[in-house]
VOGU-3710 file (C-alpha; in Angstrom, 3 decimals, decimal comma):
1> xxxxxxxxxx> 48,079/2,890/31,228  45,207/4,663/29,760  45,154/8,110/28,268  42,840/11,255/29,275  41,137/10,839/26,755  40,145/7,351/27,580  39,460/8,685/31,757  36,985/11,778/30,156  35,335/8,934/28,005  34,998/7,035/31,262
11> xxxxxxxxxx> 33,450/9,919/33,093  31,257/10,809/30,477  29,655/7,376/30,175  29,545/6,834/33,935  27,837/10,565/34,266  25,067/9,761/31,704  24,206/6,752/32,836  23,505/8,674/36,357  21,472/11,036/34,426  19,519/8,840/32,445
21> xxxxxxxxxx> 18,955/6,343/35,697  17,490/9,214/37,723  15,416/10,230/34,399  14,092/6,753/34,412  12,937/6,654/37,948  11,430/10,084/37,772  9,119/9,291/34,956  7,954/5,549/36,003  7,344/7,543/39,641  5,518/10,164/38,098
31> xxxxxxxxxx> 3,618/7,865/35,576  2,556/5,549/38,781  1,296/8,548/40,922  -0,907/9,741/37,985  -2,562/6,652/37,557  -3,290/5,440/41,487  -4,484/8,695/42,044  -6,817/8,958/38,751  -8,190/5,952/39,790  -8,871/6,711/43,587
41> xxxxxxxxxx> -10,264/9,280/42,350  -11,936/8,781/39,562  -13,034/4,999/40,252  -12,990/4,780/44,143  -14,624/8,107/44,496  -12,061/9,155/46,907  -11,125/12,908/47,636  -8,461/15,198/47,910  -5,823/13,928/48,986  -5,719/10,737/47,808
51> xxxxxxxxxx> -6,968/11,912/43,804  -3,427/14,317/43,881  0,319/14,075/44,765  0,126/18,123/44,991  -1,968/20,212/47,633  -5,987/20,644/46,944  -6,422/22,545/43,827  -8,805/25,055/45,596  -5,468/26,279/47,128  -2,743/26,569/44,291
61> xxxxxxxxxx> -0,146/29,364/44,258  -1,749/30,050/48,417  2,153/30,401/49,497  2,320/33,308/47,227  -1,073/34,886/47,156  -1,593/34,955/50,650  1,843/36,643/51,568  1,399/38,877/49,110  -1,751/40,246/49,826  -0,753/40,691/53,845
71> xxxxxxxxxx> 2,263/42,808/52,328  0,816/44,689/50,133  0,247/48,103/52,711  3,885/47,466/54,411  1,976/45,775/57,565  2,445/42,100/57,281  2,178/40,923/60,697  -0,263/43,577/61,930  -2,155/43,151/58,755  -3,505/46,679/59,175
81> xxxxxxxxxx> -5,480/47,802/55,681  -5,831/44,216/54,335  -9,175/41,677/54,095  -9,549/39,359/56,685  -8,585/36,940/54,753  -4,647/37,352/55,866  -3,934/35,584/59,020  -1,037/35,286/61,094  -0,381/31,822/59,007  0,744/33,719/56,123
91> xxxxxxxxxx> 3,345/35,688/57,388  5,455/33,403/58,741  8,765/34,398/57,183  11,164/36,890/58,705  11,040/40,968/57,682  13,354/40,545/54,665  11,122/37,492/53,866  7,763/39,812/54,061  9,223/42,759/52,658  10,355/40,642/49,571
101> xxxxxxxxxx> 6,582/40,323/48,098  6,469/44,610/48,693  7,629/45,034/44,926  5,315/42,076/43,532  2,188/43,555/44,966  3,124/46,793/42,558  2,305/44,407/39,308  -1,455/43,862/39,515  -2,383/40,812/37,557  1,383/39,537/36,676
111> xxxxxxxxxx> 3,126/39,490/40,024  2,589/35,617/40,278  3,489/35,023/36,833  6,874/37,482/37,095  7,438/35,775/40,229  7,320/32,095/38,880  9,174/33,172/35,770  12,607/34,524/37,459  12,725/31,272/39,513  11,802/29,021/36,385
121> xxxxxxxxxx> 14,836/31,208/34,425  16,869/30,528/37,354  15,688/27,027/37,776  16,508/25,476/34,212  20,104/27,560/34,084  21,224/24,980/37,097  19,284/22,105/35,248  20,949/22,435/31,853  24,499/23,503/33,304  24,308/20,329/35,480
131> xxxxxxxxxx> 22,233/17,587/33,972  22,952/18,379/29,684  24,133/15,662/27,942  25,864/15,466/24,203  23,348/13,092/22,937  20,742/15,852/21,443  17,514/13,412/21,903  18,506/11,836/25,327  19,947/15,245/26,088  16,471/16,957/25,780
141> xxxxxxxxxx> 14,478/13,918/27,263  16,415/13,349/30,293  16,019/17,322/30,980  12,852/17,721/30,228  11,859/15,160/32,930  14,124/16,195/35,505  13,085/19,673/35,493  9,580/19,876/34,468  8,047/16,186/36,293  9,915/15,493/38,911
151> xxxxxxxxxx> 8,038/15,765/42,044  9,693/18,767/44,192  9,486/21,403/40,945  6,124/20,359/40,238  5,029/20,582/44,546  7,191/23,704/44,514  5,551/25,771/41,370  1,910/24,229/42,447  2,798/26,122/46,002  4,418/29,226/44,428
161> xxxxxxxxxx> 6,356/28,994/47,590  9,669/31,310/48,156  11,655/28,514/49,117  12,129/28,602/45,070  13,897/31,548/45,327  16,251/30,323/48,493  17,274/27,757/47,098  18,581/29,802/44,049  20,723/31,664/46,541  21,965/28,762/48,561
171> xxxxxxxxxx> 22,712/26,729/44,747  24,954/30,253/44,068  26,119/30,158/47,395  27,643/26,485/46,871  28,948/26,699/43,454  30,898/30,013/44,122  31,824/29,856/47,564  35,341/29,051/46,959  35,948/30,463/44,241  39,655/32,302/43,816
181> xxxxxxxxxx> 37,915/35,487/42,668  37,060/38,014/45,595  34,194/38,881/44,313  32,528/36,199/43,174  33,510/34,517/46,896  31,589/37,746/48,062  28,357/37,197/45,712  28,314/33,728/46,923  28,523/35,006/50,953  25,806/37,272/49,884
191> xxxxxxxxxx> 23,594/35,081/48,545  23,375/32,966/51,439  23,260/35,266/54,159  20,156/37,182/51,529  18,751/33,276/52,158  19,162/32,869/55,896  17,875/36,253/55,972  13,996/35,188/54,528  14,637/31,178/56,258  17,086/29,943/59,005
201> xxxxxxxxxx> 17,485/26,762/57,597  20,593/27,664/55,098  22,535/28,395/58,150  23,631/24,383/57,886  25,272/25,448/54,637  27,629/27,527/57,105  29,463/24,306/57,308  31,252/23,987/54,174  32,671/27,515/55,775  33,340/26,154/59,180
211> xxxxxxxxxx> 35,241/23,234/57,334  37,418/25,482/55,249  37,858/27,730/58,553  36,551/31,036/56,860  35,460/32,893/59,877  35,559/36,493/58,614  32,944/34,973/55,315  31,167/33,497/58,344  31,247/36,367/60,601  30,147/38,247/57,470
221> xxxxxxxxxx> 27,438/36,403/56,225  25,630/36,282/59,762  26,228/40,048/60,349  24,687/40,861/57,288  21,845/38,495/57,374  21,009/39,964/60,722  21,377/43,897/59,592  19,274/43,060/56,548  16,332/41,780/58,455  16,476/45,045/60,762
231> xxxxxxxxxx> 16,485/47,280/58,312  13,987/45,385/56,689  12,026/45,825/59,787  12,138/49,469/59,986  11,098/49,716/56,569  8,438/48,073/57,431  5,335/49,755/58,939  4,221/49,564/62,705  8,002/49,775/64,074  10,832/47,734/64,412
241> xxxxxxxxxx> 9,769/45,941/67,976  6,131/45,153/66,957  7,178/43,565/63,526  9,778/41,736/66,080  6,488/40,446/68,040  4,999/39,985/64,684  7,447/37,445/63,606  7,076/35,407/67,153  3,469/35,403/67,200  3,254/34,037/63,686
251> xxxxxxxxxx> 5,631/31,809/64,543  3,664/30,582/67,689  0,577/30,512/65,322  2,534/28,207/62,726  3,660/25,795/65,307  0,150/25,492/66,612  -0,998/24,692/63,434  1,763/22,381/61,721  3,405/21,049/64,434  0,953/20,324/67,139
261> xxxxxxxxxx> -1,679/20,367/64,552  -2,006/18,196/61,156  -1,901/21,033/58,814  0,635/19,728/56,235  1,670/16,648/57,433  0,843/15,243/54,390  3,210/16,692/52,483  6,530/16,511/55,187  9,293/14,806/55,910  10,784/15,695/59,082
271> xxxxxxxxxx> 11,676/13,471/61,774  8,856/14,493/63,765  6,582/13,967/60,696  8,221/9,886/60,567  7,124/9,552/64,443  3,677/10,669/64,184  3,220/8,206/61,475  4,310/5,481/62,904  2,628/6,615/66,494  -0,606/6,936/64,743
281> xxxxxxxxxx> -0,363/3,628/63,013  0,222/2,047/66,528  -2,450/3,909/68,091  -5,369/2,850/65,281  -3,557/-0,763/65,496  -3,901/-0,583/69,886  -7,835/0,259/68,732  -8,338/-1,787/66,165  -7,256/-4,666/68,891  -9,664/-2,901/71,471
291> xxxxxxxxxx> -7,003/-1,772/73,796  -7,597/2,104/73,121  -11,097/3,961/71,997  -10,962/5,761/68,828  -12,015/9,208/70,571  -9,219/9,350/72,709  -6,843/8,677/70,101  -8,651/11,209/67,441  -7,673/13,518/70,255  -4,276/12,487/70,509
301> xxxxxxxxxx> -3,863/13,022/66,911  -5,134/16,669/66,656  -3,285/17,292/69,311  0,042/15,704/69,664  1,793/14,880/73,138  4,897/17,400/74,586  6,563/13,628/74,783  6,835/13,259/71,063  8,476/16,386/70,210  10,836/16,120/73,152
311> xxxxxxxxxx> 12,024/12,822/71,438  12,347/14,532/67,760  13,968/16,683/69,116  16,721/14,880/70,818  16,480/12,366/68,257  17,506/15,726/65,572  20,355/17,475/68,058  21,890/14,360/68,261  21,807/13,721/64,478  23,531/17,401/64,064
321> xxxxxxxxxx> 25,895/16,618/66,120  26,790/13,383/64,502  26,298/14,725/61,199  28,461/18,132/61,935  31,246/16,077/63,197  31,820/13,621/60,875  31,569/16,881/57,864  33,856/18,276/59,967  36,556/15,529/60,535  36,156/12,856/58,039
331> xxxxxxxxxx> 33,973/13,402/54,806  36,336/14,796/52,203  34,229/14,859/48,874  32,214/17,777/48,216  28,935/16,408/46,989  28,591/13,905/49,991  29,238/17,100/52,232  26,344/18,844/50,167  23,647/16,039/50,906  24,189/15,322/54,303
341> xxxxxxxxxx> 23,749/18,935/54,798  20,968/18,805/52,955  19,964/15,688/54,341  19,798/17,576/58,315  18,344/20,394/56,948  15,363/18,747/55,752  14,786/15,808/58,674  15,192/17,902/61,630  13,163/20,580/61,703  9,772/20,140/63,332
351> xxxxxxxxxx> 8,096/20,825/60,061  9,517/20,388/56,994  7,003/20,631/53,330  7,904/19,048/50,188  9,408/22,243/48,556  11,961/21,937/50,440  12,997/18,339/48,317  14,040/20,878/46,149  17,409/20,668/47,618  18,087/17,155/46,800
361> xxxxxxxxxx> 19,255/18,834/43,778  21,808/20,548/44,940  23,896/17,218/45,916  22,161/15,154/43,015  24,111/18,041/40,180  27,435/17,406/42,349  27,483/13,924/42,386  26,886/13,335/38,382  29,608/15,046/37,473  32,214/14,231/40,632
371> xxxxxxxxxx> 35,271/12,349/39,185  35,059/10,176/42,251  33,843/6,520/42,040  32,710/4,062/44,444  30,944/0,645/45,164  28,057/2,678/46,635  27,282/4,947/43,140  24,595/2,584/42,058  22,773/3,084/45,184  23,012/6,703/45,555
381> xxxxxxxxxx> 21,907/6,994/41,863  18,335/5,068/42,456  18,177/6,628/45,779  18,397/10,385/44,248  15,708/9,218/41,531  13,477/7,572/44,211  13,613/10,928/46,248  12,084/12,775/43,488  9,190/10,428/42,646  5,534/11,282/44,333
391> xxxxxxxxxx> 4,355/9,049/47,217  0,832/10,222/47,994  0,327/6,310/48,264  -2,170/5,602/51,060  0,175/4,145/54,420  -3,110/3,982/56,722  -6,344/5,791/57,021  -9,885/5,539/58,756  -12,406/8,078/58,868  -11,082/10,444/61,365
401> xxxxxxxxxx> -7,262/10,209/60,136  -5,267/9,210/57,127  -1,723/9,427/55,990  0,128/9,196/53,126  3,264/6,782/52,380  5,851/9,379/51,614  5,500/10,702/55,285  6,984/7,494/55,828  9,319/6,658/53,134  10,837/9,793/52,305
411> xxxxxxxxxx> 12,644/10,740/55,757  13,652/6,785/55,680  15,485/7,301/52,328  17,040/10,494/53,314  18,586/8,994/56,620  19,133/5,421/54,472  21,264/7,706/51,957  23,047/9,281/54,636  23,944/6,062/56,044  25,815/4,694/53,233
421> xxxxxxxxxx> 27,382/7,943/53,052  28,969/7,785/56,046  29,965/3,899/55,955  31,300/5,079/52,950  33,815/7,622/54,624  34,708/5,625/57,003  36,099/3,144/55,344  40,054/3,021/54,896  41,357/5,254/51,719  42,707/1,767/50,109
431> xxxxxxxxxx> 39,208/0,554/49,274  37,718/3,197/47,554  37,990/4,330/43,925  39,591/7,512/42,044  38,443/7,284/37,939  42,225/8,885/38,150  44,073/6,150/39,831  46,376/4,834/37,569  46,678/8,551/35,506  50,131/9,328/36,964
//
């Protein structure tokens, strides 16, 4: 029988090899996407997109800058007192979500830099607590790479997007949760209702509740989400029923614009994203062939059919569904739980930008330091390091359209990953693996 000591040595070999796997990836990713897109740019003469895996340079740190200047006089949706400049495109979150750029605007000159630096104090506190290694040189490699090149950190700092900042409240949110201490099980309900409260999406992390049967932290964290964004509303200028308005119009505007539209597709990975891909590739193939004229289909593709986002969207309720159940009923380990959360949150909504990868962290720091072991740990170990790799690869393009691979690829690896995952847990107890088996 062997001894503890001989399981932690176990652990700690099988947990850097994870790391150091994923580190691997990330850099020969990263290394790749520099080089095609130097020389599409440089050599082929090509333009933005396709010399850049991050958003055209003209428009770096837009997620913040824009916000913030709509904020500034209290009248974000409105826009009363603010250049022209602001339009209902930038003020897409909800009142807690607008209201949080209010203090930023008082720091002329260093409210993007204060901004990036909490979230990049924040951001390499989870990296080194999760991801540090004994080995001082491989140690400080392997983190350097994962938090500074990997592609949703670099996407998310290029954007200056708040989604940093949610996902700093959901991480808290799933590491103290269920904790034994009162309050630090209230911090963590906190923290996520403060991130449903600027982005709906979190709600999914409601779950890991639902599956413990906490229904007063549920009740709690919903309550208080929703009282937040009221009051957030009524500090707000122009009253609490025309901010209300505010955030439906912008919303209609968004939708318009990403979801009907192109704006962004490039950088998405939602379900909806995966069809119009592969819809548009059939399309240019039915023209290439002569069966359709490229006109009609340039107007297809600027403005999507009703029919395609009637099937994303059944296509994501019935993944929920699936997905809920099975967390519900059958998945028992806690980072697997974590991704496939993360995993719906991402896919289904109808638009869905690369910040949000960002989250793939969240599982990624569970699963390198679970004690659990099975068959599949290779796989999920490449497929974590191939999520975080830029794809701005060209998939197909002519003059009036183009798209990049990781529209494709990146939704397919997400539902791929999920897959195993639930093969995995559905497989009788006897054939998978506890690292403390034989302990007792």
């Amino acid at each position: 029988m062997k001894s503890i000591n001989d399981y932690k040595k176990l652990i700690a070999i099988a947990r850097t090899e994870k790391i150091q796997i994923v580190s691997s990836i990330v850099i020969i990713g990263f290394v790749l996407a520099v080089f095609y897109n130097y020389f599409m740019g440089s050599y082929l003469e090509y333009g933005y997109p396709l010399n850049t895996f991050l958003v055209n340079p003209e428009d770096k740190f837009a997620d913040f800058l824009k916000p913030l200047n709509c904020g500034k006089t209290l009248s974000p949706y409105l826009r009363r007192g603010v250049e022209n400049t602001c339009m209902p495109i930038s003020v897409v979150y909800y009142p807690f979500g607008e209201l949080f750029f209010y203090p930023f605007s008082k720091i002329p000159g260093k409210s993007l830099w204060i901004f990036l630096g909490i979230f990049l104090i924040g951001w390499f506190v989870f990296i080194v607590k999760n991801f540090a290694q004994n080995e001082k040189s491989a140690n400080l490699r392997d983190l350097f790479i994962i938090s500074l090149i990997s592609y949703p950190f670099l996407f998310t700092l290029d954007r200056a997007n708040l989604e940093s900042y949610v996902f700093l409240l959901v991480a808290g949110f799933c590491y103290f949760y269920n904790s034994a201490n009162k309050y630090i099980s209230l911090l963590a309900c906190i923290s996520l209702s403060l991130a449903i409260a600027i982005k709906p999406f979190p709600a999914f992390f409601l779950l890991l509740l639902v599956k413990e049967k906490k229904w007063k932290n549920i009740l709690f964290i919903i309550a208080s989400s929703i009282i937040v964004n009221i009051a957030s509303a009524l500090y707000l200028k122009d009253g609490i029923w025309a901010n209300f308005l505010g955030v439906i119009n912008s919303q209609k505007e968004f939708i318009s614009d990403y979801v009907v539209g192109n704006m962004g597709w490039y950088y998405g990975h939602s379900i909806l994203g995966l069809l119009k891909c592969i819809f548009s590739a059939i399309l240019y193939f039915c023209a290439s062939i002569g069966l359709l004229k490229k006109a009609d289909i340039i107007m297809i593709v600027h403005n999507w059919p009703r029919e395609l986002f009637t099937v994303s969207s059944i296509i994501s309720v019935i993944i929920i569904l699936f997905v809920t159940w099975y967390i519900l009923f059958k998945e028992k380990e806690f980072w697997k739980i974590v991704a496939l959360i993360v995993f719906i949150m991402l896919l289904t909504p109808l638009a869905s930008a690369d910040y949000r990868l960002l989250y793939i962290f969240l599982p990624m720091a569970f699963f390198v330091n679970s004690l659990q072991k099975t068959k599949y740990d290779s796989f999920y170990t490449v497929l974590f390091g191939l999520l975080l790799v830029p794809k701005s690869y060209m998939f197909h393009t002519t003059k009036e359209s183009l798209v990049l691979l990781g529209v494709l690829v990146e939704p397919l690896l997400m539902i791929f990953f999920a897959y195993l995952i639930i093969k995995d847990g559905l497989k009788s107890k006897s054939e998978k693996i506890n690292v403390y088996e034989n302990l007792n």
